[in-house]
Backbone as ProteinMPNN parsed JSONL, in Angstrom:
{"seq_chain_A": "XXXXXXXXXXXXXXXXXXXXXXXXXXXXXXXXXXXXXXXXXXXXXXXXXXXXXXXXXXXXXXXXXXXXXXXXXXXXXXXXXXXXXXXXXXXXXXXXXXXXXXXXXXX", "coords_chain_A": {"N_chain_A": [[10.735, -21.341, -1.929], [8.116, -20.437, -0.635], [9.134, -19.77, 1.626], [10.576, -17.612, 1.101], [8.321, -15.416, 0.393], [7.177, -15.323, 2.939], [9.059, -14.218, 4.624], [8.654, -11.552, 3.208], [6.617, -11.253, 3.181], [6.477, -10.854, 6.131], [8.056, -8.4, 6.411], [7.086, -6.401, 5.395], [4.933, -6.273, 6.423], [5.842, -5.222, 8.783], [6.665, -2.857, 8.166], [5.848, -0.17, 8.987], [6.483, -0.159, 11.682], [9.514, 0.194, 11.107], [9.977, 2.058, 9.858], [10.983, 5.845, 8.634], [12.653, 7.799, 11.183], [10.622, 10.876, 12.52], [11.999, 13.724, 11.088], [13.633, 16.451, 13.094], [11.924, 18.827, 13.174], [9.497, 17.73, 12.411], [9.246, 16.473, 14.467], [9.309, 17.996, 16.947], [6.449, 18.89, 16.03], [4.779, 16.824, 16.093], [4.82, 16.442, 19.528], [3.983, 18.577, 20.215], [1.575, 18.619, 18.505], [0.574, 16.431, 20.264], [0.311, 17.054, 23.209], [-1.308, 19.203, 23.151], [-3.577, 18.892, 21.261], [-4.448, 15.922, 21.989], [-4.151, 15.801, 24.538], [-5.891, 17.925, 25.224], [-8.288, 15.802, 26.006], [-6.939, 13.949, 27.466], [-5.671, 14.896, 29.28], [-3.29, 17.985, 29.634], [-0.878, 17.053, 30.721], [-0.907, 14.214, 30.136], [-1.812, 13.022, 32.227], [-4.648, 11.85, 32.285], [-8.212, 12.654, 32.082], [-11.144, 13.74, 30.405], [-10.847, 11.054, 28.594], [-8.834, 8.134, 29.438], [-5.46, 8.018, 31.412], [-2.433, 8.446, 29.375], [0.073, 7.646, 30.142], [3.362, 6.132, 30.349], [3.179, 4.339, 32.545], [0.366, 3.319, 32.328], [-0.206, 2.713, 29.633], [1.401, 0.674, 29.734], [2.957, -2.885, 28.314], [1.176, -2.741, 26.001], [1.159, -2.741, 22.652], [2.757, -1.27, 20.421], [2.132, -1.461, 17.544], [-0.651, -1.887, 17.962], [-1.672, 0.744, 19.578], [-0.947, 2.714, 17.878], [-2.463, 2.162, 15.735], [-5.071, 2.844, 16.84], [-4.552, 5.285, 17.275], [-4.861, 6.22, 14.717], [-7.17, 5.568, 13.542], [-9.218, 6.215, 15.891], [-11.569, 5.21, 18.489], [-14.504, 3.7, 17.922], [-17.948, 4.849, 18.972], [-16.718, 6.204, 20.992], [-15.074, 9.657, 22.975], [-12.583, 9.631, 21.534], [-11.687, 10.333, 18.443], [-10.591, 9.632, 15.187], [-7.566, 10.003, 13.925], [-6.158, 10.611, 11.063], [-6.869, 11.762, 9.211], [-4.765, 13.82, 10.06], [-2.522, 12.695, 10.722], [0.181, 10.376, 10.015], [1.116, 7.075, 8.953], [3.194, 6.526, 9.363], [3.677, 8.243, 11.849], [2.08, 7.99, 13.458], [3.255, 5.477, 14.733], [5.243, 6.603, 15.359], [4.855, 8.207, 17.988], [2.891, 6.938, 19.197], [5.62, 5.09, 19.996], [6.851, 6.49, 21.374], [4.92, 7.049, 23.131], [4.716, 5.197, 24.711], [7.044, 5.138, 26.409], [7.762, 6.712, 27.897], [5.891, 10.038, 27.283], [7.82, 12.602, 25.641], [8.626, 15.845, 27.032], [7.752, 19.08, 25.824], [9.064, 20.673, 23.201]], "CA_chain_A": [[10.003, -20.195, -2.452], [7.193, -20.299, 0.193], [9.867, -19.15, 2.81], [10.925, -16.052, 0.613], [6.99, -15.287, 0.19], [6.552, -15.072, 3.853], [9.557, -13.211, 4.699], [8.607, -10.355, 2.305], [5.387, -10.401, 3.96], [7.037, -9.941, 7.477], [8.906, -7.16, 6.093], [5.729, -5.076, 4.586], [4.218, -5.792, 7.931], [6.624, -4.425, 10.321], [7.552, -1.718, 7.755], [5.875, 1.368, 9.552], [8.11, 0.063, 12.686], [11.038, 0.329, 11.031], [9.906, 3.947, 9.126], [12.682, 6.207, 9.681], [12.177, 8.973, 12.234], [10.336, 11.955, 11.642], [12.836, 14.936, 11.123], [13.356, 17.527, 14.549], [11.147, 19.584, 13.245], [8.132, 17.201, 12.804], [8.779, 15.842, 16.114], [8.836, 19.056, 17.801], [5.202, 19.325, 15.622], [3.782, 15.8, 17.157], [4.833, 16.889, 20.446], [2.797, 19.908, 20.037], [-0.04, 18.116, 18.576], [-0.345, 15.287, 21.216], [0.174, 18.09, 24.113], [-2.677, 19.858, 23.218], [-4.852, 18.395, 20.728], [-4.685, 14.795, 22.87], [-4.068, 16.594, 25.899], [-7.187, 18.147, 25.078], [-8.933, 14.88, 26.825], [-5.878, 13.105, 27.984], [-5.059, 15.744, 30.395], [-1.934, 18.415, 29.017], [0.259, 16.277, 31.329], [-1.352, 12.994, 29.673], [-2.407, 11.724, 32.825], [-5.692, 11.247, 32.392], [-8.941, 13.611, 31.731], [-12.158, 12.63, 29.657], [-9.93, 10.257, 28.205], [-7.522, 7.655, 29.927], [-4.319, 8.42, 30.832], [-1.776, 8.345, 28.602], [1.606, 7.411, 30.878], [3.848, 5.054, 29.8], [2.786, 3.23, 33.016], [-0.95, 3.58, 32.383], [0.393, 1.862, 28.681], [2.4, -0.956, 29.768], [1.812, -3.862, 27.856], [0.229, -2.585, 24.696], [1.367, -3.221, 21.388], [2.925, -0.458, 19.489], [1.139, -1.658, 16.314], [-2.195, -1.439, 18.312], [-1.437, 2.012, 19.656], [-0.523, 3.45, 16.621], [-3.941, 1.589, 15.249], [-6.068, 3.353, 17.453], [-4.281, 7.234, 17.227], [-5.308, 6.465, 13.352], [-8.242, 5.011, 13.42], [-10.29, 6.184, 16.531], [-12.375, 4.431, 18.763], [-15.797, 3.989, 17.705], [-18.629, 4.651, 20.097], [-16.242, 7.01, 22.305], [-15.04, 10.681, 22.143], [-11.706, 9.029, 20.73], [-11.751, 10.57, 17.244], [-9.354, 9.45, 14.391], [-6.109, 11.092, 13.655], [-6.048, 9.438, 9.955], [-6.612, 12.944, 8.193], [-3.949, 14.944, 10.471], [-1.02, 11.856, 10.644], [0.331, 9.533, 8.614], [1.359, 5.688, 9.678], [4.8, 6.501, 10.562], [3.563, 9.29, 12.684], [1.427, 7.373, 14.486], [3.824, 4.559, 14.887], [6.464, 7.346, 16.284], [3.91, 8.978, 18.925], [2.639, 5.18, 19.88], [6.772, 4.191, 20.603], [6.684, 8.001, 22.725], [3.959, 7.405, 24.949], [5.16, 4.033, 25.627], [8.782, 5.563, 26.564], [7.18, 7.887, 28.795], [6.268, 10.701, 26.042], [8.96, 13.82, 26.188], [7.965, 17.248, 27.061], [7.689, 19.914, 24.535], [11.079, 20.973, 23.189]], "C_chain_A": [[9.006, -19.66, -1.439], [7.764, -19.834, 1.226], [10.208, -17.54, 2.246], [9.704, -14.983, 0.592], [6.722, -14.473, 1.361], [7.588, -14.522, 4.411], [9.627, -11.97, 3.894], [7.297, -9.815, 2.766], [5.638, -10.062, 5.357], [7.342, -8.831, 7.324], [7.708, -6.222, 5.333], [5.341, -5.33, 5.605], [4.755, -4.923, 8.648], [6.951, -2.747, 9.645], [7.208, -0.556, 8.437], [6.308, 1.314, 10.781], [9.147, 0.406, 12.299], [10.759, 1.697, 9.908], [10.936, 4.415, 9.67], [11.543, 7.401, 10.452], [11.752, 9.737, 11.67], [11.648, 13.037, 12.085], [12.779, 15.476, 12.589], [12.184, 18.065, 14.368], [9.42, 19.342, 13.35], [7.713, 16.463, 14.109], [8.643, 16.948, 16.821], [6.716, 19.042, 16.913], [4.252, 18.233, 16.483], [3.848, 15.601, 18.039], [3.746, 17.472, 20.655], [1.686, 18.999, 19.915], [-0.555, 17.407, 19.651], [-0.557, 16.072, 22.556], [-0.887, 18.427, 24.214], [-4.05, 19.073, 22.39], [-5.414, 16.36, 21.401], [-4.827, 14.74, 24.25], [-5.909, 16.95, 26.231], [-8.111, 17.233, 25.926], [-8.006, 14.191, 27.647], [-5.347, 13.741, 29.225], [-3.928, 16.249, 29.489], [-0.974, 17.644, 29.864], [0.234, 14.878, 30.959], [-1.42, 12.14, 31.194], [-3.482, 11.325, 33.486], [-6.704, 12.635, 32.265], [-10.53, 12.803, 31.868], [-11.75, 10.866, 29.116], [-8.783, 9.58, 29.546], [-6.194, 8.372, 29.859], [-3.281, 7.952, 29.856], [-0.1, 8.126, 28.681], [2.1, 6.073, 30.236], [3.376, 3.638, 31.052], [1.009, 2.701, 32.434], [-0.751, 2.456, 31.146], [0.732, 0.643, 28.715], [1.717, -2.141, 29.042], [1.041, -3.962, 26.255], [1.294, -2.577, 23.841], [1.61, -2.091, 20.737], [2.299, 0.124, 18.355], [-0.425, -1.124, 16.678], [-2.679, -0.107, 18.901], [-1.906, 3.025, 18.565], [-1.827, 3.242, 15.559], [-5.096, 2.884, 15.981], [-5.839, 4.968, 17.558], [-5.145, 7.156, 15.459], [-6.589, 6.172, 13.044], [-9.337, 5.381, 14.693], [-10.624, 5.142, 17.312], [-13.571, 5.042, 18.673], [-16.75, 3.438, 18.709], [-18.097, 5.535, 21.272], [-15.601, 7.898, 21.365], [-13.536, 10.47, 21.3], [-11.365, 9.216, 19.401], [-10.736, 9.807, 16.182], [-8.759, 10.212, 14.087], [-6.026, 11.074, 12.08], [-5.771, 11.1, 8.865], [-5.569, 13.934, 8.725], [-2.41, 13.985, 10.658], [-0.937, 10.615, 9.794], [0.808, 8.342, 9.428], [2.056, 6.098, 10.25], [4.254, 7.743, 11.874], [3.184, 8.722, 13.919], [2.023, 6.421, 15.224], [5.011, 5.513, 16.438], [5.847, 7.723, 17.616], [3.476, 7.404, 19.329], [4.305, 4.804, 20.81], [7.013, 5.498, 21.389], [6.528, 7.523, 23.875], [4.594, 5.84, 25.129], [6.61, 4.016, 26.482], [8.812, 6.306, 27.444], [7.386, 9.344, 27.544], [7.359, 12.301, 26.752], [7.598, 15.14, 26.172], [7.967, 18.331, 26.143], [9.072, 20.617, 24.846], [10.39, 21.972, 21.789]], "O_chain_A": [[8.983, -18.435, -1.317], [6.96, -19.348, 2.021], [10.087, -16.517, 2.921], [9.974, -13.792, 0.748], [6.245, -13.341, 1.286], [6.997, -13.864, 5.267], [10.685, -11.341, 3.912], [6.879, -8.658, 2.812], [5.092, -9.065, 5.829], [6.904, -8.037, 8.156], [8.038, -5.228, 4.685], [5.283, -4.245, 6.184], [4.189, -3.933, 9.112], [7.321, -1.76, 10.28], [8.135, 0.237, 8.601], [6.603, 2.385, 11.311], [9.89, 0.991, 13.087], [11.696, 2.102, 9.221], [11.643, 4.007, 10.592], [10.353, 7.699, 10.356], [12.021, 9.844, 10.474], [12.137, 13.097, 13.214], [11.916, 14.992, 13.322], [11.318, 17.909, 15.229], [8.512, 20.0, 13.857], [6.662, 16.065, 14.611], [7.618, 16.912, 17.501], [5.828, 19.269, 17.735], [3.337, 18.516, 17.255], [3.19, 14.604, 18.337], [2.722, 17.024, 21.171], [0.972, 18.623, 20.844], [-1.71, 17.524, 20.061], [-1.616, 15.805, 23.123], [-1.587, 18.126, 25.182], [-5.161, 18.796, 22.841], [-6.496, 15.806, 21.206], [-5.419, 13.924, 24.958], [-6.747, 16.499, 27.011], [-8.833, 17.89, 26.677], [-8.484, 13.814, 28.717], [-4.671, 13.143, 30.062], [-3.453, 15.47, 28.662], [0.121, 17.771, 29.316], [1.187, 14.192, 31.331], [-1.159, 10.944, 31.323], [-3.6, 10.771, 34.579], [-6.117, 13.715, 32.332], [-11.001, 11.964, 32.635], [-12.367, 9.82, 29.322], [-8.132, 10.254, 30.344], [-5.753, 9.041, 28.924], [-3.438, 6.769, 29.552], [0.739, 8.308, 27.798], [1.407, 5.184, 29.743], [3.252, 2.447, 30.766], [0.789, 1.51, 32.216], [-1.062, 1.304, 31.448], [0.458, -0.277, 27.944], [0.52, -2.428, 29.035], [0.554, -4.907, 25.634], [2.413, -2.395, 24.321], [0.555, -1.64, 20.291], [1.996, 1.281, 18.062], [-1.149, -0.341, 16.062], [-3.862, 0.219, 18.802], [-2.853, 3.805, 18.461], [-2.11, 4.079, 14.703], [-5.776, 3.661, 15.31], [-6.728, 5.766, 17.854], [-5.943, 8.034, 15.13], [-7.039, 6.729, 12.043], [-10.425, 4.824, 14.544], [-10.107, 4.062, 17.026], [-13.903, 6.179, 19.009], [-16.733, 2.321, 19.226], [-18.731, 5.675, 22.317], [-15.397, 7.785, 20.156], [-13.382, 11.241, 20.352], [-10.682, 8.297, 18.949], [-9.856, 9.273, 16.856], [-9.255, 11.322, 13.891], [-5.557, 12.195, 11.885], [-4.848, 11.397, 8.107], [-5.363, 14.913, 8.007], [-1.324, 14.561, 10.718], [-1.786, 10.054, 9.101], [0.927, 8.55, 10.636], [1.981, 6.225, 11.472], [4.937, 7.723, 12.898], [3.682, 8.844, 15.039], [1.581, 6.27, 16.363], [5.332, 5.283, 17.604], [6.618, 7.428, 18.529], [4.358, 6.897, 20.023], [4.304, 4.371, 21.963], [7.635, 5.178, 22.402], [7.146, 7.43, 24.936], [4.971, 5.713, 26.294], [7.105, 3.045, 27.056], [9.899, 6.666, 27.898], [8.454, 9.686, 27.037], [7.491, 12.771, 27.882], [6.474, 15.313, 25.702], [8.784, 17.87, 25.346], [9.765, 20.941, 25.81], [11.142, 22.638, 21.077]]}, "name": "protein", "num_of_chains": 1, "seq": "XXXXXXXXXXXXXXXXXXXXXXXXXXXXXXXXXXXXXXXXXXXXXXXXXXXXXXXXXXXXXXXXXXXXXXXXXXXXXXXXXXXXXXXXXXXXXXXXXXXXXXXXXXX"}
């Protein structure tokens, strides 16, 4: 029983990895957004500004989960804002497995 327990809690963990994709049309949208409104500090080429860059090399290493943590949540104490009211987990999750992929160019 204690094995079924804790594979059901793996599986609610990982679940906003395994979210399905967002549609074309919302990925062309979180393109857009991270372009400009992350761009915004990140540099529009994401590599680098006020803000770190944002290259998949610059990345290497990091944690999807903790990515995708920090587009939603901000860092506090820097200009880093939270995303939390403009994306949703999976969003963040999708745009986290991007920039680690080297993110695409606006389509």
């Amino acid at each position: 029983m204690h094995r079924g327990l804790a594979l059901a809690a793996l599986l609610l963990a990982s679940a906003p990895l395994m979210a399905a994709e967002p549609d074309a049309a919302r990925q062309k949208s979180l393109i857009h957004l991270v372009r400009q409104d992350c761009g915004s500090c990140h540099g529009l080429t994401l590599q680098g500004g006020l803000g770190p860059a944002l290259t998949a090399a610059r990345l290497k290493g990091w944690n999807p989960a903790d990515l995708a943590a920090t587009i939603i949540q901000g860092r506090p104490g820097t200009p880093m804002p939270p995303f939390k009211g403009l994306l949703d987990e999976a969003d963040a999750h999708w745009i986290a497995r991007q920039l680690l992929a080297g993110f695409p160019e606006g389509r």
